[in-house]
Each structure stands twice: as structure tokens, then as C-alpha cells.
C-alpha positions as CSV (number, residue, x, y, z in Angstrom):
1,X,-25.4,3.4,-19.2
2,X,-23.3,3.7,-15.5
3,X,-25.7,4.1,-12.9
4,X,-28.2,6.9,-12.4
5,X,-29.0,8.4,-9.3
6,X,-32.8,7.9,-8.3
7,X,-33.2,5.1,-10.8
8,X,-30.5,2.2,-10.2
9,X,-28.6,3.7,-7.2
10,X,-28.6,2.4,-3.8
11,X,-26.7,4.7,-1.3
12,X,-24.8,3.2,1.6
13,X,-23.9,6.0,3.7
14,X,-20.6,4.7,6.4
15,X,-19.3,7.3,8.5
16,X,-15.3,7.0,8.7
17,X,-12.8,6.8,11.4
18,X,-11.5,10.4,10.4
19,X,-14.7,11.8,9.7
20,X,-15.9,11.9,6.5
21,X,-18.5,10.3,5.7
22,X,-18.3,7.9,2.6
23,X,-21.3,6.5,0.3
24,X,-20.6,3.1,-1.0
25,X,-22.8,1.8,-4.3
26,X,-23.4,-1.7,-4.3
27,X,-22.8,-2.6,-7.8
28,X,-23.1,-6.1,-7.5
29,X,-26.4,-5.9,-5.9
30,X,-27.9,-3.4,-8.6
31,X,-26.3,-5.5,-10.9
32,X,-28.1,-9.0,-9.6
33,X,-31.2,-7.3,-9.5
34,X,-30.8,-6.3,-12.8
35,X,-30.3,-9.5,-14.0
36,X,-32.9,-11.2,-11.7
37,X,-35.5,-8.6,-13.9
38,X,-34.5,-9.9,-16.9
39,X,-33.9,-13.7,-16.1
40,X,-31.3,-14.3,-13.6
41,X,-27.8,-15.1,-13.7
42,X,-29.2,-18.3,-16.8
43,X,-29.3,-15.4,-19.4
44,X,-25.4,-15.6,-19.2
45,X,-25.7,-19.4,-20.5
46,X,-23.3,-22.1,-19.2
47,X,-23.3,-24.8,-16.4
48,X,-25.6,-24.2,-13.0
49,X,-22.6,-24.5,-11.5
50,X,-20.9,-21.2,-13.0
51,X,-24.2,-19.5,-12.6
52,X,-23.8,-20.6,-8.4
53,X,-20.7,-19.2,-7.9
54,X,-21.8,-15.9,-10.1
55,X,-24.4,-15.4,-8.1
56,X,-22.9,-16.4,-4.9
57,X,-20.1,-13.5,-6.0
58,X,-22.5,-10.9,-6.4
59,X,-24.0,-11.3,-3.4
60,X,-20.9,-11.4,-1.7
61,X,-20.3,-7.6,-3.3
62,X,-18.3,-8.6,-6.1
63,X,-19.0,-7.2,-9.2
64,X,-20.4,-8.6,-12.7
65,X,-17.4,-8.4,-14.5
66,X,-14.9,-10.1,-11.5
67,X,-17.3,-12.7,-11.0
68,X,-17.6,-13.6,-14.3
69,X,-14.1,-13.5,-14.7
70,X,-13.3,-15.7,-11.9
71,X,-16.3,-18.8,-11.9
72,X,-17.1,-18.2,-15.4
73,X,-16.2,-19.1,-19.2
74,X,-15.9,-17.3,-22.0
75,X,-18.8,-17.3,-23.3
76,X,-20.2,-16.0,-19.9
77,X,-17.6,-13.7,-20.1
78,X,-18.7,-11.9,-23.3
79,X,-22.4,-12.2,-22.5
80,X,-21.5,-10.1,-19.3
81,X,-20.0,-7.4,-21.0
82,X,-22.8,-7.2,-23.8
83,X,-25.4,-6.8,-21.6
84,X,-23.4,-4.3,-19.9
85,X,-22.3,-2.7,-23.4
86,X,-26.1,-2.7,-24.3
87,X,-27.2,-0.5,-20.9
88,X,-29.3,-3.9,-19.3
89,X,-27.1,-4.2,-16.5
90,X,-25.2,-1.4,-15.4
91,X,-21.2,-1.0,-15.5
């Protein structure tokens, strides 16, 4: 699904030291969001504890699929990547 401007896109707009300005998407927070709509960071089954330090990596602007990788298993790890594979939680 990727994300769609309008509908899932949050625009961070940083101006640069040479100029430019850059626009920075916050994956991690669209992508908690998301999965706060459709139950929280549970739906990717396992201990509490994984599902802490999931969350605690998204909101630290790490995305789904690093967080996942890093606090949890691999059953987490494949539930991730379906939901991103079916277009719930964007890539």
C-alpha cells in the first residue's frame, strides 16, 4: 500500500543548514497509529514485554519492521510483515 498523500502522510517540513528544505515522514508514527486502530502493538501476539519495547521503538521513530526485528520474535516478525504485505499498516 506505501503511504498516500492526504490519507496516511504526516509532513515534517525541516529547513537544512544549506538551504533546502527537507520533508521527513514519520513512518513509525503512522505505522503506531495504524496499529493502535486496529488493536495495538497485541495484534502482533507474543510477551507484553516484546510488545513494550515495540512500541517504545516506534515512538522513538524507528520503524515497524526494525523494531520488530530487534525486541521481537519470529512470530512477531512475520505478523509485521503480513500486515504490512496485506496494506493494514503501511510499509
Amino acid at each position: 500500500m506505501g503511504l498516500m498523500p492526504g490519507l496516511d502522510y504526516v509532513p515534517d517540513l525541516v529547513d537544512t543548514e544549506d538551504g533546502l528544505t527537507t520533508d521527513f515522514v514519520h513512518r513509525s508514527f503512522l505505522q503506531l497509529a495504524q496499529l493502535d486502530e486496529i488493536g495495538g502493538v497485541s495484534v502482533l501476539g507474543g510477551s507484553a514485554d516484546r510488545h513494550e519495547g515495540i512500541r517504545f521503538a516506534l515512538e522513538e521513530e524507528i520503524d515497524l519492521i526494525s523494531a520488530v526485528d530487534h525486541f521481537g520474535d519470529y512470530a512477531q516478525q512475520q505478523q509485521a510483515r503480513e500486515l504490512i504485505a496485506s496494506g493494514r499498516v503501511s510499509s
